[in-house]
OpenMM code with the backbone's topology and positions (N, CA, C; nanometers):
from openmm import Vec3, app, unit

residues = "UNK UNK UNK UNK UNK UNK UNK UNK UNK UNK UNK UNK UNK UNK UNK UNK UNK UNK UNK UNK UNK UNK UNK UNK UNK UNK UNK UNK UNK UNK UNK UNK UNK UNK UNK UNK UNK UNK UNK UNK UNK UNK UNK UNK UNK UNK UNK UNK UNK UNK UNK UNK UNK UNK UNK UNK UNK UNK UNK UNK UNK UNK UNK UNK UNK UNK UNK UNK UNK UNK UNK UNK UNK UNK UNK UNK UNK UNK UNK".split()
positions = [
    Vec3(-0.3492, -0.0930, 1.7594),
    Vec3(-0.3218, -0.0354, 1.6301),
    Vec3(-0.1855, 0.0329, 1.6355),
    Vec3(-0.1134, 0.0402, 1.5107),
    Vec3(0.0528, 0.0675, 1.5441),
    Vec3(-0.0362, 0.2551, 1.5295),
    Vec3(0.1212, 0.2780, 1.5837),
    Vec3(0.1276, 0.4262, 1.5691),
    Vec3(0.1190, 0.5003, 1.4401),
    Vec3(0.0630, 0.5926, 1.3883),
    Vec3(0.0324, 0.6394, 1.2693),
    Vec3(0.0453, 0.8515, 1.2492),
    Vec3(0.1034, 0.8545, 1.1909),
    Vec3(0.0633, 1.0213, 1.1784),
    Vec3(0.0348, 1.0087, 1.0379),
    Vec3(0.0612, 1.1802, 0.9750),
    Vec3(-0.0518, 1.2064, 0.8857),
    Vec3(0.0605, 1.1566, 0.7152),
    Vec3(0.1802, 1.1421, 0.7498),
    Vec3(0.2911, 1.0776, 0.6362),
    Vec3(0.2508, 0.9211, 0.6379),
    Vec3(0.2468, 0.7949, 0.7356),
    Vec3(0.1723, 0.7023, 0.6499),
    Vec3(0.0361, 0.7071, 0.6531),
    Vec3(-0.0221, 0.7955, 0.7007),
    Vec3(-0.1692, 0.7951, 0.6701),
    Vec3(-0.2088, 0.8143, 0.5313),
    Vec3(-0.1191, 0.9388, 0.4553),
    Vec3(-0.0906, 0.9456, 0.3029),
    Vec3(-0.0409, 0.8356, 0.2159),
    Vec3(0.0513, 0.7941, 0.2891),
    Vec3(0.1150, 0.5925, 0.2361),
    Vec3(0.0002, 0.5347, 0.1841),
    Vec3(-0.0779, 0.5269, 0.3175),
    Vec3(-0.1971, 0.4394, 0.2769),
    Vec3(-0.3139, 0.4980, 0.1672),
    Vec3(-0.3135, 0.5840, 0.1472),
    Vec3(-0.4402, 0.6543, 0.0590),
    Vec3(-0.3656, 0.6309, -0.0648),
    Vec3(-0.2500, 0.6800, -0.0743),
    Vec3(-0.1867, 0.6369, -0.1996),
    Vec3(-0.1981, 0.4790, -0.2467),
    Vec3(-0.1652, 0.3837, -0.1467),
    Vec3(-0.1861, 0.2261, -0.2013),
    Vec3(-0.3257, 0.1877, -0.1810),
    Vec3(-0.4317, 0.2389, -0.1724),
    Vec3(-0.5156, 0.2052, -0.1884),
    Vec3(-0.5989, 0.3033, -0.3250),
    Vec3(-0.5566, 0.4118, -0.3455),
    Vec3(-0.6127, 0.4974, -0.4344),
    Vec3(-0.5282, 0.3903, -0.5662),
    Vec3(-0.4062, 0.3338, -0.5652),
    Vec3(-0.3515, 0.2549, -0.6525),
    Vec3(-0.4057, 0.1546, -0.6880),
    Vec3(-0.4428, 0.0699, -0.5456),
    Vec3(-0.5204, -0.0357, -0.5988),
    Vec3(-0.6490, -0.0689, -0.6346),
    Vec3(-0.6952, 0.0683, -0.6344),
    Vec3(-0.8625, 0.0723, -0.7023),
    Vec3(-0.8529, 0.1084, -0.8743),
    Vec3(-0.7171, 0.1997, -0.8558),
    Vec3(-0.7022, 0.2339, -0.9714),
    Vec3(-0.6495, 0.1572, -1.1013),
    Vec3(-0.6252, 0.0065, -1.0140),
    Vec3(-0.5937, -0.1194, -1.1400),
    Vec3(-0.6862, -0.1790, -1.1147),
    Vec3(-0.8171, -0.1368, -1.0598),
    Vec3(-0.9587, -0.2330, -1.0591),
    Vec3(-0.8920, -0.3645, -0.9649),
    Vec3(-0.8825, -0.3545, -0.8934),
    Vec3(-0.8336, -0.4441, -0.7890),
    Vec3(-0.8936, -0.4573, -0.6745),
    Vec3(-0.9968, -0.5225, -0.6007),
    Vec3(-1.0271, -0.5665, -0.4872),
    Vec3(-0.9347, -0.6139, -0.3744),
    Vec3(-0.9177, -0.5841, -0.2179),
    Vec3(-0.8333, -0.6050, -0.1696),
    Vec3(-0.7900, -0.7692, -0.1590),
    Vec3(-0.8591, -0.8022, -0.1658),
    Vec3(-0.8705, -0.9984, -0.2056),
    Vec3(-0.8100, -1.0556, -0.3185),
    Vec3(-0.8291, -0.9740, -0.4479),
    Vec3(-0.7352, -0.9757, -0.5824),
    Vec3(-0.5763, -0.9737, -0.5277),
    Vec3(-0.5527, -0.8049, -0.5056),
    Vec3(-0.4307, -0.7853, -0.4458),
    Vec3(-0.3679, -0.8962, -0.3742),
    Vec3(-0.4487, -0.9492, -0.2311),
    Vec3(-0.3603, -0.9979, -0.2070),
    Vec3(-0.3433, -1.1888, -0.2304),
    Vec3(-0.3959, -1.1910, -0.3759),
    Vec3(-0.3695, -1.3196, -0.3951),
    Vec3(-0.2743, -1.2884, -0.4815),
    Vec3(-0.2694, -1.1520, -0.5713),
    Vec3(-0.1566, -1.1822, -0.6421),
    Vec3(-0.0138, -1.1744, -0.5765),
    Vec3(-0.0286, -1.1387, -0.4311),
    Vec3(0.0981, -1.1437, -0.3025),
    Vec3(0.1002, -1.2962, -0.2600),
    Vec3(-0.0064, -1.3629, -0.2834),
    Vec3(-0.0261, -1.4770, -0.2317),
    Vec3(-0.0515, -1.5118, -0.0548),
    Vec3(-0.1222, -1.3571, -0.0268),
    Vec3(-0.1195, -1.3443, 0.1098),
    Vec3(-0.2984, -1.3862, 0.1213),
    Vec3(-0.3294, -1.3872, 0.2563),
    Vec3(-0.3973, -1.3895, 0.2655),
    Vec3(-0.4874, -1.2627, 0.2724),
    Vec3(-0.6094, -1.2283, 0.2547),
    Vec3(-0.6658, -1.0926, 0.2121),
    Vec3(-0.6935, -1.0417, 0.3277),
    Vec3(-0.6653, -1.0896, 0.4338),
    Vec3(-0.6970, -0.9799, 0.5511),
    Vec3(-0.5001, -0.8889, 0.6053),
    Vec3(-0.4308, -0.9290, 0.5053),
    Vec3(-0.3024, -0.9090, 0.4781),
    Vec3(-0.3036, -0.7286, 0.4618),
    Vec3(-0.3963, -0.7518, 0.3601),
    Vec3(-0.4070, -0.6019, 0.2801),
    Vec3(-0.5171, -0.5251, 0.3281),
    Vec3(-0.6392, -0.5560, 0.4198),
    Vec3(-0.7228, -0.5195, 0.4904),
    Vec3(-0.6592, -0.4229, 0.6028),
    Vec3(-0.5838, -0.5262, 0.6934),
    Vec3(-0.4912, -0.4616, 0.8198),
    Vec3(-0.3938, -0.3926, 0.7667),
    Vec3(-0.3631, -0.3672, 0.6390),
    Vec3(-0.2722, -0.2416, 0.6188),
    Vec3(-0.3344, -0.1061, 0.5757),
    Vec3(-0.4607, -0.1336, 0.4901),
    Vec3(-0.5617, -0.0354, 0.4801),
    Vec3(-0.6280, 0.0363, 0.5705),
    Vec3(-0.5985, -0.0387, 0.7051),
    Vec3(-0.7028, 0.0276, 0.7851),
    Vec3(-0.6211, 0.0329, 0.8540),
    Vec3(-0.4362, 0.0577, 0.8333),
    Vec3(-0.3508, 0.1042, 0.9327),
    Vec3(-0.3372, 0.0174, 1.0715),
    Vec3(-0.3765, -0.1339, 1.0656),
    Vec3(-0.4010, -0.1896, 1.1887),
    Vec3(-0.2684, -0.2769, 1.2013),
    Vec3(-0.1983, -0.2586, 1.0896),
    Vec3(-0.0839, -0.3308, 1.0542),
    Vec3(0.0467, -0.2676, 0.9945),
    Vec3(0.1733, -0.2155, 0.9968),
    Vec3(0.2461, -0.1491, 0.9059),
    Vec3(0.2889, -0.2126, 0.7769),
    Vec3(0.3845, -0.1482, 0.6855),
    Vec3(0.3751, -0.2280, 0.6034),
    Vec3(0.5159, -0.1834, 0.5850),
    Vec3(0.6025, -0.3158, 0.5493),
    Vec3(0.7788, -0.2512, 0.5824),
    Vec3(0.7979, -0.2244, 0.4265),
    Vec3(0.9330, -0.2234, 0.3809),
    Vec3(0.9796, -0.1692, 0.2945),
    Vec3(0.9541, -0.2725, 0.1808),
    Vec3(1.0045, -0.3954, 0.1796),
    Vec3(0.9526, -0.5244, 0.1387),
    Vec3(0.8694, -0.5147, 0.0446),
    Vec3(0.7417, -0.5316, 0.1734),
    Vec3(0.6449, -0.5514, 0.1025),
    Vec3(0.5563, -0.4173, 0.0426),
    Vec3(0.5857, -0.3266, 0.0472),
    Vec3(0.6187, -0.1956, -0.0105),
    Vec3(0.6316, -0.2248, -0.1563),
    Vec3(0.7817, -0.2591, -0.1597),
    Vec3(0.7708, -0.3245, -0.2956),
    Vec3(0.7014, -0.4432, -0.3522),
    Vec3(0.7036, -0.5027, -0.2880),
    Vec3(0.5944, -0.6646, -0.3294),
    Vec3(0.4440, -0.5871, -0.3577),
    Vec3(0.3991, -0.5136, -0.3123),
    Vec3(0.2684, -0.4269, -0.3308),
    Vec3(0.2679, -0.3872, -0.4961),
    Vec3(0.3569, -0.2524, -0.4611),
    Vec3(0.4362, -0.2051, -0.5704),
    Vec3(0.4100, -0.2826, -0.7251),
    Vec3(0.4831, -0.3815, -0.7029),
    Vec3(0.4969, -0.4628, -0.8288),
    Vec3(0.3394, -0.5544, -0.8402),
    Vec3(0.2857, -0.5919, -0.7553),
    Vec3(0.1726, -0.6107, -0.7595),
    Vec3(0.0814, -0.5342, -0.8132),
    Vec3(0.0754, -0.4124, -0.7718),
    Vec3(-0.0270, -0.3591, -0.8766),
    Vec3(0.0390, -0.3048, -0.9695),
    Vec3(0.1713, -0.3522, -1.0408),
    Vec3(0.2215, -0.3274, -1.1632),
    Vec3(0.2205, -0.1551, -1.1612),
    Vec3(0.2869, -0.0967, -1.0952),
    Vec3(0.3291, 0.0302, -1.0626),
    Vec3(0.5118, -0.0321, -1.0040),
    Vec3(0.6023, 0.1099, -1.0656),
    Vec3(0.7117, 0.0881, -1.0489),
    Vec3(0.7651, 0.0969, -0.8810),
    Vec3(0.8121, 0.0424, -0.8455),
    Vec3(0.8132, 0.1221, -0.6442),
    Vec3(0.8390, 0.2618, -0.6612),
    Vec3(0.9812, 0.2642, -0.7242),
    Vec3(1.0060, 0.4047, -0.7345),
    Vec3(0.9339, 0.4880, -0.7599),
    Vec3(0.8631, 0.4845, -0.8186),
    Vec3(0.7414, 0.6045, -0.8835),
    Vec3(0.6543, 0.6289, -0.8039),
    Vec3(0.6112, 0.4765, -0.7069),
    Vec3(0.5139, 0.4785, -0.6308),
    Vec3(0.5601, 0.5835, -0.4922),
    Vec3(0.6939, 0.5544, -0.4484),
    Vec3(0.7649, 0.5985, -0.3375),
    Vec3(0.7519, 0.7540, -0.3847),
    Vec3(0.8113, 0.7877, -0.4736),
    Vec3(0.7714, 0.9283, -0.4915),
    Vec3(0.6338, 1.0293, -0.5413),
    Vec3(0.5135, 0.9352, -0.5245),
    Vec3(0.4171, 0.9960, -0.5224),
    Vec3(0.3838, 1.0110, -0.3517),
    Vec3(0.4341, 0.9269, -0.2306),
    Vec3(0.4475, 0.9623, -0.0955),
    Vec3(0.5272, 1.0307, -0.0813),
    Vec3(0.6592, 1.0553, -0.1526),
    Vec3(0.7481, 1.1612, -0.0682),
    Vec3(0.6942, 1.2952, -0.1288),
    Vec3(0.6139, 1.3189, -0.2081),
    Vec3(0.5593, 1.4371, -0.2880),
    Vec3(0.4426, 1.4552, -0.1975),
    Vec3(0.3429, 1.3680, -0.1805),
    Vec3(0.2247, 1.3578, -0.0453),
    Vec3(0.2667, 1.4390, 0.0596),
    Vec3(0.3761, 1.3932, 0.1075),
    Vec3(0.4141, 1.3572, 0.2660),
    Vec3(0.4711, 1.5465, 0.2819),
    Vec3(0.5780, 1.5163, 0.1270),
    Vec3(0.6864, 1.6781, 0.1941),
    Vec3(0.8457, 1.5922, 0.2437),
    Vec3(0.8353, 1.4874, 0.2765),
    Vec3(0.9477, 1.4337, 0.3622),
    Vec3(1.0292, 1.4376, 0.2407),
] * unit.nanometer
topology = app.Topology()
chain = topology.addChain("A")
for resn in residues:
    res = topology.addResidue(resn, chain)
    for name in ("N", "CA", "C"):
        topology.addAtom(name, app.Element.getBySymbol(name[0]), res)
């Protein structure tokens, strides 16, 4: 499992508190990435990072702006 402290541990609660919050199953999500759904599994459960990219590819996926999204983690985090 990659290395994790408590700033993307917040990352992740945020993209997943997002993607429940567009009624989205992690399997939805990641077909509308066109990934496969254990894509978005191993990032949920931190077993995977998730770069900047697809950050945004997320982002726009669940039809949230990045920017907005990025600053509900840097507001989380403190950073």
């Amino acid at each position: 499992m990659p290395k994790s402290g408590p700033a993307y541990e917040a990352l992740i609660e945020i993209l997943i508190a997002e993607r429940e919050a567009a009624g989205l199953t992690q399997r939805e999500l990641a077909e509308r990435l066109n990934r496969l759904h254990s894509f978005i599994g191993k990032i949920e459960t931190g077993t995977r990072h998730i770069n900047v990219i697809e950050f945004i590819e997320v982002a726009r996926a669940l039809n949230v702006e990045p920017t907005r999204l990025l600053a509900k983690v840097v507001k989380a985090t403190g950073l």
